[in-house]
N, C-alpha and C positions, 0 to 999 in steps of 0.2 A: 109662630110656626118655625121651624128651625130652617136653616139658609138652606136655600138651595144648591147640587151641583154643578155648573156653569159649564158648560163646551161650546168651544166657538165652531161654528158650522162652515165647512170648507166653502168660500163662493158666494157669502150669504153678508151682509153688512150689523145684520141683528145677532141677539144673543136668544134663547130661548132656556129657562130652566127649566130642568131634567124632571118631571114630575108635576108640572104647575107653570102660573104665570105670576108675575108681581107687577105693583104699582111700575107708573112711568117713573115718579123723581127717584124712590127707591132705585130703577132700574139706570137712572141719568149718573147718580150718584155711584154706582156700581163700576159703571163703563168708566168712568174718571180714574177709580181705583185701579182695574186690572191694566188700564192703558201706562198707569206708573208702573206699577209692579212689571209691566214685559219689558218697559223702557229699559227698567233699571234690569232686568235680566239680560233683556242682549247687551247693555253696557258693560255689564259682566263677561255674559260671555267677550265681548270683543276685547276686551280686558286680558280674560286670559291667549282671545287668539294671538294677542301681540304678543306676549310673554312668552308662549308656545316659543313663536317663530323668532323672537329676538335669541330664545335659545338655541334655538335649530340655527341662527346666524351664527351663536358664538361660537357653538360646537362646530361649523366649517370652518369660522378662522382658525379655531384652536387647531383642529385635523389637519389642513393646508398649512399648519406652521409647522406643526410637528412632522408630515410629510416629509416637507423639506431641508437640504442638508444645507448647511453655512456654507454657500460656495465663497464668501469674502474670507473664508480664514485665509491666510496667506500660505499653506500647505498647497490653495493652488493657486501659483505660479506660475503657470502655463496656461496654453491656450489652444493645443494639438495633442491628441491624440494617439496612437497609432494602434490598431487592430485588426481582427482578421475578422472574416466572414467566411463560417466553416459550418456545415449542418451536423448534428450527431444523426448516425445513424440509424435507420426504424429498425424497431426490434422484430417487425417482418420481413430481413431482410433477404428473405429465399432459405431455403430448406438446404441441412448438411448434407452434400453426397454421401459423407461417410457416413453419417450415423440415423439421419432419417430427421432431424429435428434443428430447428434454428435456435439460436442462445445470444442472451445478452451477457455480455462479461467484460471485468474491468480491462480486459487487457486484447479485446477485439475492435475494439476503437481506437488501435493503432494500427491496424493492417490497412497497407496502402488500398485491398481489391475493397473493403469497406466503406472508404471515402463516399462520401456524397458527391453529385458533382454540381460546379459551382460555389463561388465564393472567390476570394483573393483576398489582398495586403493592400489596407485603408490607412489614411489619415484623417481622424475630426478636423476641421481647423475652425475655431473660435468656439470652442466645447462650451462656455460658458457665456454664451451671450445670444442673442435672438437674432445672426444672422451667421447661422452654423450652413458648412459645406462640408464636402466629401471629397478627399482625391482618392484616386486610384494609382498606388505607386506603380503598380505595373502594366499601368495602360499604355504605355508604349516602350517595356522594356523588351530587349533580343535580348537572349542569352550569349555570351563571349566566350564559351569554351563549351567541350564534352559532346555528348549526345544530343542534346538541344542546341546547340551550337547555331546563332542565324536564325530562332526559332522563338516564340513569343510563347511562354505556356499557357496554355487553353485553360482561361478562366471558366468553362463552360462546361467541359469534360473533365477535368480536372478539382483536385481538393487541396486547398492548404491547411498548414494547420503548425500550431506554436511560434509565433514571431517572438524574437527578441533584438533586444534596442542594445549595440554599443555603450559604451559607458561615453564616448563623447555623443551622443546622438547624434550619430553620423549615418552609420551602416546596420541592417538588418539582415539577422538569420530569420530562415523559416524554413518549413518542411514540404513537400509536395508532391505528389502522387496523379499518374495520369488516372489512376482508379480502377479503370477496365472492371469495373464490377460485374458484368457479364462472367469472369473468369472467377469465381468467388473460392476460394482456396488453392491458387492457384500463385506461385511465388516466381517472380521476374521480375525483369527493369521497370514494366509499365504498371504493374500491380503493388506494388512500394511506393515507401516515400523512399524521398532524396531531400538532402538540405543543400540549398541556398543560402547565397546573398544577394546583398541588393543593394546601392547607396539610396539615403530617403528622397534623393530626387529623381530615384529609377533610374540611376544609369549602372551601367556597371554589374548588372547582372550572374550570376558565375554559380557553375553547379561546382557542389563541393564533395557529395558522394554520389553515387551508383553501384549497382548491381541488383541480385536477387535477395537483398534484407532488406528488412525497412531499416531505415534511420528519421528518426524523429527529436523533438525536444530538445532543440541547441541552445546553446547558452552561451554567452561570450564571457571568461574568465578574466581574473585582471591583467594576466602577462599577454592577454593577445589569443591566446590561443581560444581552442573550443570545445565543452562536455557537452555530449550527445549519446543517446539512447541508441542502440541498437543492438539487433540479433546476430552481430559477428560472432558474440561471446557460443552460440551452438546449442543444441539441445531442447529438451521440448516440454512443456508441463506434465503435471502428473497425476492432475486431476479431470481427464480432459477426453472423452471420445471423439475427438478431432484433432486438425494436426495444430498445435498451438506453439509455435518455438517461442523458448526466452530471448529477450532482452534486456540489456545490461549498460552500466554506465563505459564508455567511449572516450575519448581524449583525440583530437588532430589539431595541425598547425591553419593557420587563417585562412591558407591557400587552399583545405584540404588534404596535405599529403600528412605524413606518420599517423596515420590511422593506426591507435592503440586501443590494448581493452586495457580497466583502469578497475575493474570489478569482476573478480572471477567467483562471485555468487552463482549461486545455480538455478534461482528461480526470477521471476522479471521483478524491474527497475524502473520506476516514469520521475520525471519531467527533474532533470537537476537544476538549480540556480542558486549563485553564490550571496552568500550572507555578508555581514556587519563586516565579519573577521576574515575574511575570504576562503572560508571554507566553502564546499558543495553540501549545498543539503537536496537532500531527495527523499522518493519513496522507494521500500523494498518489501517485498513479499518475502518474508520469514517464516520459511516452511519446512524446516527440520525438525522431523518428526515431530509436527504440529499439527493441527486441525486443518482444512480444506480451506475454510473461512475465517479462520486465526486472523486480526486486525492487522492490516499493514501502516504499518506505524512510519514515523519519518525519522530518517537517518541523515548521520552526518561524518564525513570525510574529506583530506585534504586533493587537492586538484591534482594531485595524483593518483589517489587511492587510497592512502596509508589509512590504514587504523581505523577503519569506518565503526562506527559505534550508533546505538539508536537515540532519539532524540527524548521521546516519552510512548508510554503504554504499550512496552512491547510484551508487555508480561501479566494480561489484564487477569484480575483475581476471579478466582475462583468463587463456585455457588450453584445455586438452580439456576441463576440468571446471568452466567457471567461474561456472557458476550454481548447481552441487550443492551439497550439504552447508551452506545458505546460508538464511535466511530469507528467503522470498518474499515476503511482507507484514508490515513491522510494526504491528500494530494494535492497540486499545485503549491506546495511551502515558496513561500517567498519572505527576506526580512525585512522588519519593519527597522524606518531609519532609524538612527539615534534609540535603540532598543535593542535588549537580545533575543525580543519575542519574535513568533514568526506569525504571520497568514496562511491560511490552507483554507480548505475544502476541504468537510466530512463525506466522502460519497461510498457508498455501497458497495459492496465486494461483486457484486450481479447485476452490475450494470455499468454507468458512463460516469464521467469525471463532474459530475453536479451533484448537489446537496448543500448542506448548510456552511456555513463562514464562519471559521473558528478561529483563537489564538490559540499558541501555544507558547510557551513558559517556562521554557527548560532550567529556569534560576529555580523553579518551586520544584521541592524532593517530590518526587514520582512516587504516589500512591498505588500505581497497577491499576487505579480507577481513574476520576479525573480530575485530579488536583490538578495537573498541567495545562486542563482544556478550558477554555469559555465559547459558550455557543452566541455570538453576536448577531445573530438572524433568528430569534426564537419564532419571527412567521413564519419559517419554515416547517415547523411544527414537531421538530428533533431530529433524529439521525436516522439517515435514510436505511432502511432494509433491518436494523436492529434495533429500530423504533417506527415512529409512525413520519420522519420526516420527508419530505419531495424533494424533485428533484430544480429546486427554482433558483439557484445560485452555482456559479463558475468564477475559475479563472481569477483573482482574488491579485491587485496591486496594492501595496500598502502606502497611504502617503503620510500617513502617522500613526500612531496607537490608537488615533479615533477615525478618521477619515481613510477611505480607501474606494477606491475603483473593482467594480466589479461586471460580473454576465447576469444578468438575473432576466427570470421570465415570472413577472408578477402573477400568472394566469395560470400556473398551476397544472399547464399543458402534457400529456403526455410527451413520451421522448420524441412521437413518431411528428407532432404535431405543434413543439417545442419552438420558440421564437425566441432567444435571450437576446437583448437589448445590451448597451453602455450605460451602468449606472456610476452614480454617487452615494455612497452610502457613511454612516457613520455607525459606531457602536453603542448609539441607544435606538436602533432600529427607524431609523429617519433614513428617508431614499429620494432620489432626485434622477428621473430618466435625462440621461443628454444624449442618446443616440439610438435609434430602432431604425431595422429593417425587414416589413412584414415580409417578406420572402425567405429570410435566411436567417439563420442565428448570430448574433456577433458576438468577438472573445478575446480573451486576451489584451484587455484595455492597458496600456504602457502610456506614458507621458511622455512627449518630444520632448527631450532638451538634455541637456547632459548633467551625468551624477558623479558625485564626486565616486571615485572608484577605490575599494578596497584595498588595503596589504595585501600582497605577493606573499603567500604562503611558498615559503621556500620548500622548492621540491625537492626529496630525498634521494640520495644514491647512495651505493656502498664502495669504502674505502677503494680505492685503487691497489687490484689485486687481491680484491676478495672473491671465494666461489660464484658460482651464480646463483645461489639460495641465499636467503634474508637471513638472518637475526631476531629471536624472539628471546625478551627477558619477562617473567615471571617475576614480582616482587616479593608476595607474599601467598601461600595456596591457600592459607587459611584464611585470608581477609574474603569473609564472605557475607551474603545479605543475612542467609540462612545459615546456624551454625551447623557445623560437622558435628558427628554424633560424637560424644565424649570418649576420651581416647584413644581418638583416628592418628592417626599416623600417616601422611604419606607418604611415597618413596619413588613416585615415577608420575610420570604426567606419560597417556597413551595418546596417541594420534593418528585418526583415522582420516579417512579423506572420503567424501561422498561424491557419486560420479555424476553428472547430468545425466540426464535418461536420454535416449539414444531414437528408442522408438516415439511414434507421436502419439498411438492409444492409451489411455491410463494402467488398464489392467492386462498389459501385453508385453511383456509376459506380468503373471502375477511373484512379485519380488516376496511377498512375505504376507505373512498372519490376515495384516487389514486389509490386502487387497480382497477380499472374500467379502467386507463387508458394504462393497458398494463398487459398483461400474465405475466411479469415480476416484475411488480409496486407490492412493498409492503414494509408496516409501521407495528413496534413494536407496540404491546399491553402495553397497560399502564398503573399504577395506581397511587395515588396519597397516600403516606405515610405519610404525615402531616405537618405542620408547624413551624416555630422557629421564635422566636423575632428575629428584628435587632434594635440594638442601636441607640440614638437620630445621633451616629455620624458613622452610616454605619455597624456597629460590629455586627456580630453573633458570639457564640462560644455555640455548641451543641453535643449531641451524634449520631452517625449514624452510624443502624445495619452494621454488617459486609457481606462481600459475596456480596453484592446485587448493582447493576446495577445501576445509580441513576444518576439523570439531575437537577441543581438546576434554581429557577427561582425566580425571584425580583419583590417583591407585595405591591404594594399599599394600603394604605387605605380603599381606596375601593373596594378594594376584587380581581384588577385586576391584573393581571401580567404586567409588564413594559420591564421588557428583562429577555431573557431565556439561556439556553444552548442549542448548537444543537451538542453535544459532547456528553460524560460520564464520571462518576466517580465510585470509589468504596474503601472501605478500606477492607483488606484482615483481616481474621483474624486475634488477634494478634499482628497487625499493630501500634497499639498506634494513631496514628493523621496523619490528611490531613490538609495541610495550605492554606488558597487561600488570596494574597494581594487584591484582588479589582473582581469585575464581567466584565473580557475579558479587564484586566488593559493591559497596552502597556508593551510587554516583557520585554523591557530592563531599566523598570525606576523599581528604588528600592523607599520605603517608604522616605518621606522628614525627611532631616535631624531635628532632636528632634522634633517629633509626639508625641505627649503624646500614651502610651501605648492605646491601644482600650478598650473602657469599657466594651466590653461586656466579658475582658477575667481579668475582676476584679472577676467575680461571679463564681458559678459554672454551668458549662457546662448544655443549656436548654435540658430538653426530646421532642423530635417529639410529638408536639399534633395532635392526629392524625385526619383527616378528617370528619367531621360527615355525609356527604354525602350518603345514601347509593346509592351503585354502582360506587363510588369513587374508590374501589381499588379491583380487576381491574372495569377500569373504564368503565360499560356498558350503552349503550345509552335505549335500554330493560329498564334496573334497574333506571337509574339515571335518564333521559329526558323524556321518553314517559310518565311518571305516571305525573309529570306537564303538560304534554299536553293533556293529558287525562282529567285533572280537572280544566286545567285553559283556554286550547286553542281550543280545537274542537267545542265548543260550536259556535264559529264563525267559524274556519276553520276546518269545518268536512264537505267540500266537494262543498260549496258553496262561498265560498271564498280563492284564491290563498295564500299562500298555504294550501293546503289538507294535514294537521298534523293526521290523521288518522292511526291506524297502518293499516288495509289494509291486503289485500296476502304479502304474504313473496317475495320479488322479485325473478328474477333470482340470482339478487346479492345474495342472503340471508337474504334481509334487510325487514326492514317494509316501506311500502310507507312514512309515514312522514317522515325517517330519508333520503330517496331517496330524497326529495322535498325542505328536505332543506339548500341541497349542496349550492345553489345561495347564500345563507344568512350569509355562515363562513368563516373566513379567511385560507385560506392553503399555506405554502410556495412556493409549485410549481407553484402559479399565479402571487407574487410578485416580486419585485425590479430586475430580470432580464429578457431580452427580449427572448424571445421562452423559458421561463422555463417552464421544465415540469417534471414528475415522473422522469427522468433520466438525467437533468441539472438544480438542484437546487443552487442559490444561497446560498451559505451557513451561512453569518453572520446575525445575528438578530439584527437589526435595533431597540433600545428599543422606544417603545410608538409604533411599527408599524409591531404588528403581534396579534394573539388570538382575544382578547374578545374585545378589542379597538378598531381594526383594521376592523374589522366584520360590516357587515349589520344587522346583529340580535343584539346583545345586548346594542347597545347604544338605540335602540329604544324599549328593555324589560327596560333597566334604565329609562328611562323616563316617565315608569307607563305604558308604552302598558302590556297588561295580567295581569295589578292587581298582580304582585306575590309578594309574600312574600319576606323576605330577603334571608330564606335559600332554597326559588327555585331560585332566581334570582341570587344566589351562583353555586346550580346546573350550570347552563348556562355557569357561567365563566370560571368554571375548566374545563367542558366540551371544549369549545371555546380557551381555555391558553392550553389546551393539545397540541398543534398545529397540531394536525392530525383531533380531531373532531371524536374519532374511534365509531363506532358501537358495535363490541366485542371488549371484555377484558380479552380475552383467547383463545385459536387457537384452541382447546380442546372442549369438548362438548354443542356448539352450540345451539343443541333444548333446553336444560336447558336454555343456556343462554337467548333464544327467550321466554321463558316461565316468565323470570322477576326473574331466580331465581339466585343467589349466587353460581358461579364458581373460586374457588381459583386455582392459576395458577401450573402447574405440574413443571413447571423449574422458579424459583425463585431465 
């Protein structure tokens, strides 16, 4: 009979076969069998539960080693700390009076009425060992001077924010704000920050600014003194239905007095700190006639100001994708010792100073992508707001090319609900918490002890008995990235100046073309301050006012521009000279070995002849273009012929109908060399021979004798057209004058 099926019966001591019965010995002989056979199965199995879990052991030790960072390398050397505890603000933070809507943005996390309240200036002490403590430097400091005077700042009501360490680790800056967030756009003493000091043992206390700006992000330089942020510099963004003013890099003595601007850029500036070579490096928002969202890249300049140049990716390339996957801000820059690389934070242009922890590389030639960049937090999960990455990283100390101090919130938290800790981390993604406070965030992790300090970049002045405007030498016009169009000529370098915007709404007034294309689209007012020779062999060498905001541009022969800047310049007072080798020369080539000096710095330094244009500066289309159209064009096109050059009712824009009419006719950047460009993804580099007045539908066909003009309305035209915006005003400031044809000089110059 063939074998039977066996099941053992749940509770039951016998076996019974499936269909039948069998003999007892048969049956004896059977149970013998299945009782090895299960032996050896759960042997097995127990076999591999061990195996299981011996893996499951190894894989923890493996995780908990790779976890953790090498605290025995001897990068750390210390045993303290010093930090703040500062919350970012929720991005609930109350609704705009003005515009009906709250916003998060990179540059609303410096207003003092934003502050969180609560937090202060921490020491770790014994960071690295298993019986860590906490001081409080200012738990029993009084302030010594000023408005706080006799007064303890309310750790309670109160925000701090940015501390920085002396180079002997003695004495700390920081910033602080009574907050008054009840008051939420609202600018005064208690709604600002103000920086301080403080000795690390809290005594000694001392306010260093006040008034109605903030000042934030102090830095102690190596001669003593101190670079700080703040809104002296005036003026207000211009992408922005609220009132947003700029911020700019600052200069004062340790006491706080000679309060200097040291950057008369026109759009905001965060957090300076000086590098290897004692230069400041910072962030800037590079916004001439660029995109909204255009990457703020890091820059760098001497502790005075001179020469400020960008560090990497200010000019990121073009494509369907060419802002994604890319760093929108890089922020917090700080150097790494003994390296010329830097530390930073990748963070998002719409929102707060966190994201991923990158280096930067300015030895490697800048691709406009990221040759420069390495993401050393890839758990972050890429680059916040132009990829998929979070906001889990801050505030970034370097203490070598592998190990560094950081803010990180492993948890992945919203901003509103955001907790960042004191880490240790290294660059193959190994982390080590040494300090949490579930209450509050902590930042800005610095080492107690002292660093060896920097060169003294010697500060620049001008000769004894020179004007009050600097010196600019020009080496070469043609040493460029991008070649000039084959036999370009130049004969003049123009120089324009763009004005801070005056009002605080973006589209108020509307200055030109783009503002139409968004409540947030808006371009500088502009004017053109005059012209300098260039030498047969590329060389300018001229004067240029101080304080003043300025874009230089490469002119032809014939009157047109050939390539511009979509940056700025400026020499500070005092300053002595700006040197530039070539127009957008490639970073890393120096002049060819034995150049004969450049001729033009045989002579002495040209004067700006200034523009004879009227309505050249600032540049109005009222003043400058309608009065040619008036005499030369309506005749034919006053309403019978496309286009209708007529001024017309004042539009909704503000404008006159001919300047509405003849948008179709000019070149604008936002329609050029990249795909979906628009007011808020502009290509940034300027292609020479293929922008302005060249580039345009209207003025090759004024050059060729259409309208009969003369030469100096057919000049009107160009400078109009090389302006690259095309604007309508030339002052954000009284308008009906300007519609009237009359002469508006600008209030912030």
């Amino acid at each position: 009979m063939p074998f039977p099926k066996w099941t053992e019966l749940s509770g039951k001591g016998g076996f019974e076969a499936i269909g039948g019965s069998i003999p007892k010995k048969q049956e004896k002989n059977t149970k013998r069998r299945y009782k090895m056979l299960r032996f050896k199965k759960i042997l097995a199995q127990l076999v591999i539960i061990v195996l299981i879990f011996s893996m499951i052991a190894v894989s923890n030790v493996s995780t908990v080693a790779a976890a953790n960072v090498n605290l025995n390398d001897p990068v750390f050397d210390f045993n303290r700390i010093l930090f703040v505890k500062h919350q970012p603000y929720p991005d609930n933070k109350g609704t705009n009076t003005l515009t009906g809507y709250s916003e998060q943005h990179m540059i609303d996390q410096y207003f003092g009425f934003n502050g969180v309240p609560g937090g202060g200036i921490f020491i770790l002490n014994n960071a690295f060992s298993g019986t860590k403590s906490v001081t409080n430097v200012l738990a029993n400091s009084v302030c010594t001077n000023g408005r706080y005077r006799g007064q303890k700042l309310n750790e309670s009501t109160g925000s701090f924010l940015s501390p920085d360490l002396s180079y002997d680790g003695k004495q700390i800056l920081f910033a602080y704000t009574d907050s008054q967030r009840n008051s939420w756009g609202v600018w005064n003493e208690r709604t600002t920050y103000h920086i301080f000091k403080v000795n690390i043992d809290g005594t000694g206390l001392t306010q260093l600014t006040d008034g109605k700006t903030n000042d934030f992000d102090p830095c102690w330089l190596p001669n003593g003194n101190i670079v700080y942020i703040s809104e002296k510099r005036g003026g207000y963004g211009r992408c922005h239905q609220r009132i947003v003013p700029d911020y700019t890099l600052t200069t004062m003595n340790p006491d706080g007095s000679n309060q200097r601007i040291i950057s008369y850029h026109e759009t905001n500036e965060w957090n300076p700190s000086v590098d290897n070579n004692g230069m400041v490096i910072y962030t800037r928002w590079d916004y001439v006639d660029r995109g909204a969202t255009h990457p703020h890249s890091g820059w760098i300049t001497t502790p005075d100001g001179l020469d400020a140049r960008p560090i990497a990716l200010n000019y990121p390339n073009s494509g369907a994708d060419w802002f994604r996957n890319k760093p929108l801000m890089t922020m917090s820059l700080r150097a790494i010792p003994d390296s010329n690389k830097y530390v930073a934070v990748a963070a998002p242009h719409h929102g707060q100073n966190f994201g991923s922890i990158i280096i930067v590389d300015p030895d490697i030639e800048d691709d406009d992508n990221l040759s420069c960049i390495k993401n050393i937090t890839p758990d972050n999960g890429g680059y916040p707001e132009s990829g998929n990455g979070s906001l889990d990283y801050a505030t970034p100390y370097a203490l070598s090319e592998k190990y560094f101090l950081v803010a990180h919130d492993p948890n992945k938290t919203s901003i509103n609900n955001k907790r960042t800790g004191i880490y240790a981390i290294d660059d193959s993604g190994n982390k080590t918490l040494l300090y949490n406070d579930s209450s509050i965030s902590c930042q800005d992790p610095i080492p107690v002890r002292a660093r060896t300090k920097p060169i003294e970049v010697t500060i620049s002045s001008a000769p004894a008995g020179s004007p009050p405007d600097g010196v600019v030498g020009l080496a070469n016009v043609y040493d460029s990235l991008l070649p000039m169009p084959q036999g370009t000529v130049i004969t003049q370098l123009r120089i324009w100046q763009v004005y801070p915007k005056t009002t605080p709404l973006a589209t108020n007034p509307k200055v030109s073309y783009e503002s139409t294309e968004s409540l947030w689209a808006g371009r500088n007012t502009r004017g053109v301050l005059g012209t300098v020779p260039v030498e047969s062999d590329g060389s300018a060498y001229f004067y240029l006012p101080a304080n003043k905001c300025v874009f230089f541009q490469a002119v032809a022969a014939d009157g047109t521009a050939v390539q511009s800047m979509r940056s700025d310049a400026f020499i500070v007072g005092g300053q002595g000279y700006l040197y530039c080798q070539g127009c957008h020369e490639p970073r890393h080539e120096a002049p060819p070995v034995g150049r004969a000096e450049p001729l033009a710095f045989h002579r002495a330094p040209s004067k700006i002849t200034p523009d004879p244009a009227p309505g050249s500066r600032p540049m109005s289309f009222p003043r400058l273009i309608q009065p040619v159209l008036d005499s030369k064009c309506i005749s034919c096109h006053g309403g019978n012929r496309t286009p209708d050059l007529r001024k017309g009712s004042v539009s909704s824009n503000g404008w006159f109908q001919s300047y509405e009419n003849l948008r179709p006719y000019v070149f604008l950047f936002d329609s050029l060399y990249a795909p979906n460009a628009n007011w808020d993804h502009v290509y940034p580099r300027t292609e020479p021979g293929r922008f302005g007045a060249k580039q345009s539908r209207l003025y090759p066909r004024l050059a060729g004798g259409h309208g009969n003009l003369t030469a100096a309305e057919l000049h009107r035209f160009a400078i109009w057209l090389d302006s690259g915006v095309a604007p309508f005003y030339g002052e954000y400031n009284n308008t009906s004058k300007q519609l009237n044809g009359e002469q508006v000089e600008p209030i912030l110059d």
